[in-house]
C-alpha positions in Angstrom: -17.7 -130.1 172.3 -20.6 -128.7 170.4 -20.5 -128.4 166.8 -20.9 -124.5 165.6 -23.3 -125.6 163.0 -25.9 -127.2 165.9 -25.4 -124.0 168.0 -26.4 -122.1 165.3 -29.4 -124.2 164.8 -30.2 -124.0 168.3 -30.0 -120.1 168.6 -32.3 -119.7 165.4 -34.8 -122.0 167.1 -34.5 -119.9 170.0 -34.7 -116.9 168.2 -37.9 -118.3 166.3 -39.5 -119.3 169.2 -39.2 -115.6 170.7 -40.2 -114.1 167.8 -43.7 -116.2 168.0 -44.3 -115.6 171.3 -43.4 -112.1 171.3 -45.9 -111.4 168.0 -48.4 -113.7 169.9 -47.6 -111.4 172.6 -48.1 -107.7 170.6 -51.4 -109.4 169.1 -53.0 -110.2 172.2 -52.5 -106.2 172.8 -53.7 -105.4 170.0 -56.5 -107.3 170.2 -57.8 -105.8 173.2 -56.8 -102.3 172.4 -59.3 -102.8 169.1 -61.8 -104.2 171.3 -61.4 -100.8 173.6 -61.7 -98.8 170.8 -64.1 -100.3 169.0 -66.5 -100.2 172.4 -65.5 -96.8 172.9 -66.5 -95.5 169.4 -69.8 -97.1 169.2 -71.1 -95.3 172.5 -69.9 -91.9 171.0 -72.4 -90.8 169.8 -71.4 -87.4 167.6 -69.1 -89.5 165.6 -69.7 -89.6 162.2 -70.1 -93.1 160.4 -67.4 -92.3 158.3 -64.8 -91.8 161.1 -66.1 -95.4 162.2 -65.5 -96.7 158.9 -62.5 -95.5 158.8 -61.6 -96.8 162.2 -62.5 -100.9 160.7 -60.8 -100.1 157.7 -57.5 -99.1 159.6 -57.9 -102.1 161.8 -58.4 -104.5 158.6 -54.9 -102.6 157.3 -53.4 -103.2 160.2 -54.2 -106.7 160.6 -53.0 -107.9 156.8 -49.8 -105.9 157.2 -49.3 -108.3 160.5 -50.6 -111.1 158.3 -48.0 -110.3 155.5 -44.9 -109.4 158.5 -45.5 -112.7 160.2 -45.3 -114.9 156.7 -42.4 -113.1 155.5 -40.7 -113.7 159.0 -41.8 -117.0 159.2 -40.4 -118.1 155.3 -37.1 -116.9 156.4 -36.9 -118.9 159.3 -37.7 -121.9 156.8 -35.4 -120.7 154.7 -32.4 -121.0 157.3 -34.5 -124.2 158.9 -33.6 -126.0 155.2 -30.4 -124.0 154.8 -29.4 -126.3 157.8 -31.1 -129.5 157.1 -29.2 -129.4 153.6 -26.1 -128.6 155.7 -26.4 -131.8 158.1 -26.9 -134.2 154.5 -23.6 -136.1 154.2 -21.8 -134.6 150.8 -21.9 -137.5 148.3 -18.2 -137.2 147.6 -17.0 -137.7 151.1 -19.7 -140.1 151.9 -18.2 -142.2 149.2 -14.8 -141.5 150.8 -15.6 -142.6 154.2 
């Protein structure tokens, strides 16, 4: 019979493991959309340099908010990761019990 508090465990780490490979996923994208764009801007020639500028600034924008997105997911899986590691320590009382 499996214990509700390991198949909790095991659907966060499956629920982690999506979310990386899913953001992973979405980066790759984006990464090659920039690219795209990025070519695409610097053989147009009647763009101004300020809409360029404006174009790497977006991209740097977007790029920390991912930055600050993936650490805030990722401390909140640690948080639940060490909510049940704490959970699985015998308690002191019933260890002494036992």
């Amino acid at each position: 019979m499996i214990e509700p508090r390991k198949m909790a465990k095991q659907l966060m780490d499956f629920y982690k493991a999506s979310f990386d490979n899913s953001f992973n996923a979405l980066l790759m994208v984006q990464g090659q959309m920039e690219r795209l764009a990025s070519m695409t801007l610097d053989q147009t020639l009647a763009l101004p340099e300020e809409a360029k500028k404006a174009f790497t600034d977006w991209t740097k924008a977007y790029k920390k908010g991912c930055d600050d997105y993936k650490k805030a997911v990722d401390d909140n899986f640690k948080r639940v990761e060490d909510f049940f590691q704490e959970a699985d320590k015998p308690e002191k009382g019933k260890a002494a019990n036992a």
